[in-house]
C-alpha positions, 0 to 999 in steps of 0.5 A: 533176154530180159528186154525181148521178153518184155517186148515180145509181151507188151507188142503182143498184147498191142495186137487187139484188132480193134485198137489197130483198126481204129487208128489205121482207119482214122488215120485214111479216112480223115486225110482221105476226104481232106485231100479229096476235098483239096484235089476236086476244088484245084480241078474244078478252079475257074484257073485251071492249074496245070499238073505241077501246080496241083501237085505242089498244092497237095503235097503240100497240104499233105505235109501240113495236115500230117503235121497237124493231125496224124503225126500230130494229135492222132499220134500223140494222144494214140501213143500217150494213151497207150504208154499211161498205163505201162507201168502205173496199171501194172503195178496197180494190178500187181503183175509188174512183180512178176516181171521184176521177179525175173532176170530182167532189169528194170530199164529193159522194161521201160526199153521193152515196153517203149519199143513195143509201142514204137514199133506198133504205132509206126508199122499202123502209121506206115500202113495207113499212109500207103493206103491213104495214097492208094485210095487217093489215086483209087477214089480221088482220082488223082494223077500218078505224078501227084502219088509218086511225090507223096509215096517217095516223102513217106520216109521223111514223113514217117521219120518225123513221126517217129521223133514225136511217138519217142518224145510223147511215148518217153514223156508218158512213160515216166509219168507212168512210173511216177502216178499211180493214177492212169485218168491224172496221167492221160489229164497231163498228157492230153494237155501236153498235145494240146499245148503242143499242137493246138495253142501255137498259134495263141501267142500272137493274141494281144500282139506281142512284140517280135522279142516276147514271141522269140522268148515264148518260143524257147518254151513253146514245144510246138515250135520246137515241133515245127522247126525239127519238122521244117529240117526233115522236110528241107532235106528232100531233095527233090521237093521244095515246100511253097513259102505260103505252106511255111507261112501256114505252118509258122503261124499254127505253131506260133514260130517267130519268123520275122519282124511284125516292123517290117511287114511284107505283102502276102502276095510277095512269097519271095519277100517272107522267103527272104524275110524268114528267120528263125530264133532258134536253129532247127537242129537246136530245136531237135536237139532239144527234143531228143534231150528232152526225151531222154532226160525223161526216159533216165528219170523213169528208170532211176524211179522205176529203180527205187520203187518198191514194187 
């Protein structure tokens, strides 16, 4: 009882029109015009590829920028701003008393408020999404054999998504429960998705050997991202990402996969194919996250519980 009120409250108060409008819309408009961009260059290609090529091309530019930017930067810092002020706010305001006052646990209202936020920010995802694919075949123009194969990957695109908003959500929760100040808690996790969606490809700067990158990564969060991505992605069976994409999304998170001693030629997809090995398996590396998320999830009910409110 105690966590569906906690729950019915927080989604509640996530309706605000504008919120969600904004992330739906930065969530079409954006892909929109970069799959449009992608789709019309393929078309007008002085080799003109056949439907196949195009749809292999722009699912797997799809798959890339959802990495990147929407279940990337967009999400994380969508759900790291919304999770700041969950506990930290009310606490500040005085209103979490209230509902410690009442038969609730405390760790409902974490689980409350983190489903709440879940709930939202994957239904406004989904919608996106579908819309975004939609549009594509509305404005872009695109084939119907192109848009069935991005309709049938939004499950595994969205359950990838949703190992992110737990991982970023539990993260922020925490610190929610630990910093008063939500400006210091939004500083932290913005440098959190930084770190983890944009610095990946920094640690090839200077060169480093082949074992200095395989240690980094062990640390890097953004491999860890890339690998549990790669897992979900290799599961479809009815689709098979290009090795240059798994190129592109290796070098962008700064995941080692081969040996800078025996190079091979870029044009050679079967050569990195075969030569592609990872240091850390991918269902380590979701192993890692879902501890990771967690183990902070049970320190911020344990603070939570100790805090005097």
């Amino acid at each position: 009882m105690g966590f569906y009120l906690v729950f019915k409250k927080t989604f509640r108060d996530m309706l605000g029109i504008k919120r969600n409008v904004a992330l739906v819309v930065l969530g079409l408009i954006i892909p929109i015009i970069a799959l449009g961009t992608s789709w019309n260059n393929l078309s007008n290609h002085y080799y003109m590829p056949t439907l196949s090529e195009m749809t292999q091309r722009t699912a797997d530019f799809y798959i890339t920028f959802w990495y990147m930017w929407i279940a990337g930067v967009l999400l994380a810092a969508t759900v790291s701003a919304g999770a700041a002020g969950f506990i930290s706010k009310e606490v500040t305001d005085g209103t979490l008393m209230l509902v410690a006052a009442k038969p609730v646990n405390r760790w409902q209202i974490i689980a409350g408020k983190l489903t709440a936020l879940l709930l939202n920010i994957m239904v406004l995802l989904a919608i996106s999404h579908l819309l975004t694919v939609l549009l594509s075949g509305l404005i872009v123009g695109m084939e119907t054999d192109t848009l069935n194969v991005l309709l049938r990957l939004t499950p595994s695109l969205l359950l990838y998504a949703f190992i992110v908003a737990i991982f970023f959500g539990a993260v922020t929760v925490t610190l929610s429960v630990l910093l008063q100040s939500r400006i210091k808690i939004v500083i932290i996790t913005m440098s959190l998705v930084i770190l983890t969606f944009l610095s990946g490809a920094f640690t090839r700067l200077g060169n480093p050997s082949y074992e200095t990158r395989k240690t980094i990564s062990y640390f890097n969060p953004s491999a860890h991202m890339r690998l549990t991505y790669g897992l979900i992605y290799d599961s479809v069976s009815f689709w098979e990402i290009a090795p240059d994409t798994q190129e592109t999304l290796d070098m962008m998170s700064g995941t080692p996969t081969y040996d800078d001693d025996t190079r091979y030629s870029r044009y050679n997809y079967t050569s990195y194919q075969d030569m592609r090995t990872t240091p850390i398996h991918p269902v380590g590396s979701l192993m890692i996250l879902l501890a990771l998320s967690s183990g902070a999830l049970a320190l911020s009910v344990w603070a939570l519980n100790r805090k005097q409110l």
